[in-house]
N, C-alpha and C positions, 0 to 999 in steps of 0.2 A: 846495297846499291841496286842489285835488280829488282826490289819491290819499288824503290822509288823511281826506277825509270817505266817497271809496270802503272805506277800511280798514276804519275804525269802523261803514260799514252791515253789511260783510261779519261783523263782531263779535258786533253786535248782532244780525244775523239768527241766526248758531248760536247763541248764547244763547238766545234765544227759540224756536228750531227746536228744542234740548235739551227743553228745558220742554213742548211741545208732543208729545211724545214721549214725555215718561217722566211727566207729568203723569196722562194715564189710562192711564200701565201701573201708577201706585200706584193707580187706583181699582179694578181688578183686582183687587188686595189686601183692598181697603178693603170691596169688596162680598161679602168671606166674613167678614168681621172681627166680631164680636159686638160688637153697640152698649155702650157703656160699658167698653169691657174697656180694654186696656193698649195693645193693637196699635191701635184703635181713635184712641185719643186720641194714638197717634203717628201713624198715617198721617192724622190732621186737622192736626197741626200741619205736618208733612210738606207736605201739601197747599196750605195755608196760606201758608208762608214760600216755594215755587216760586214760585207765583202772584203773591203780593204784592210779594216783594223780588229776583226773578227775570223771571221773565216779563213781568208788566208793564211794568216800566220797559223791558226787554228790548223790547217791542212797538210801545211809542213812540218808543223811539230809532232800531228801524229803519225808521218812517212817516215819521219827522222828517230822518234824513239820505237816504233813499232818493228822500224827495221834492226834497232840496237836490242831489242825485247827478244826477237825472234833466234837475231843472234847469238845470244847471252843461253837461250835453247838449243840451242842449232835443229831448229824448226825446219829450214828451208827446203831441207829433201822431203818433209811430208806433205802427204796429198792433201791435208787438211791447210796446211798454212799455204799452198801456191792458189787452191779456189779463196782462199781468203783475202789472197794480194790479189788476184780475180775481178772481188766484187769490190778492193779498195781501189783499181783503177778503175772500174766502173765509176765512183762515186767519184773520182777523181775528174775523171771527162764531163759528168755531167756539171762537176763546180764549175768547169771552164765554160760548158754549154750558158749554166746560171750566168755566168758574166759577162757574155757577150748577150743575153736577153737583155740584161741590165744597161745596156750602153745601145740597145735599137730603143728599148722605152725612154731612154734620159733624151736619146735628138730624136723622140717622137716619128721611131721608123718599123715600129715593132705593129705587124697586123694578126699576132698572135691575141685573141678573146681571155675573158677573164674565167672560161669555165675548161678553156686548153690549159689556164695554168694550173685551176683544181685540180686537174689531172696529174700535172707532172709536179705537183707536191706530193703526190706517193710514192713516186718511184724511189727517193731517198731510202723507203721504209721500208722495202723491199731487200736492197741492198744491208741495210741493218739489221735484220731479221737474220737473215744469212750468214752474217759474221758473226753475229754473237753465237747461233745454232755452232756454226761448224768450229769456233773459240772452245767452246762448253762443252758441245759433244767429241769433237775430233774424232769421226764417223770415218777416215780414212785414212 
């Protein structure tokens, strides 16, 4: 049982690490896009269906086994697994952040540029980078 709730965290984290990724590289898109136009009300639906029927569930399910994974170790007194849960609320706030960008670009109130969003499609990667280091190495 614990390799398959390890399977399904590892699942659910690229699913959700996807989304996180490609999520503000459609806002990219979305912030040349002429309100009302045709690209417009694709890259809102676009947006939309990542977030709601991807991502999210995506985001719970890796809180919900990662927190049964850790358990199953009794990880939680190391200093490796609390900077971990760390950079997973990190990534956590920023999914919320992603989702209210998502709903100022859908009622066309978002005066965020399309090379501010180039920017904050790295930050995801940062946060990943860090988790798998400190997973792998467990340096503390």
């Amino acid at each position: 049982m614990e390799l398959t709730v390890k399977a399904l965290h590892i699942i659910a984290v690229i699913a959700w690490m996807v989304g996180l990724l490609y999520l503000p590289r459609l806002f990219v898109y979305h912030a040349t896009a002429t309100p009302g136009s045709e690209l417009d009300q694709t890259l809102q639906t676009m947006e939309r269906r990542l977030l709601k029927a991807i991502m999210t569930p995506a985001m719970i399910a890796s809180w919900v086994l990662g927190i049964w994974a850790a358990a199953n170790i009794a990880a939680f007194d190391e200093t490796w697994m609390q900077l971990k849960i760390a950079f997973v609320i990190e990534l956590t706030v920023l999914h919320m952040v992603f989702a209210r960008w998502r709903k100022e670009l859908a009622a066309g109130t978002s005066t965020r540029s399309a090379t501010f969003f180039r920017v904050a499609n790295e930050i995801p990667t940062v946060g990943l980078i860090a988790i798998v280091f400190l997973v792998v190495f467990r340096p503390f």
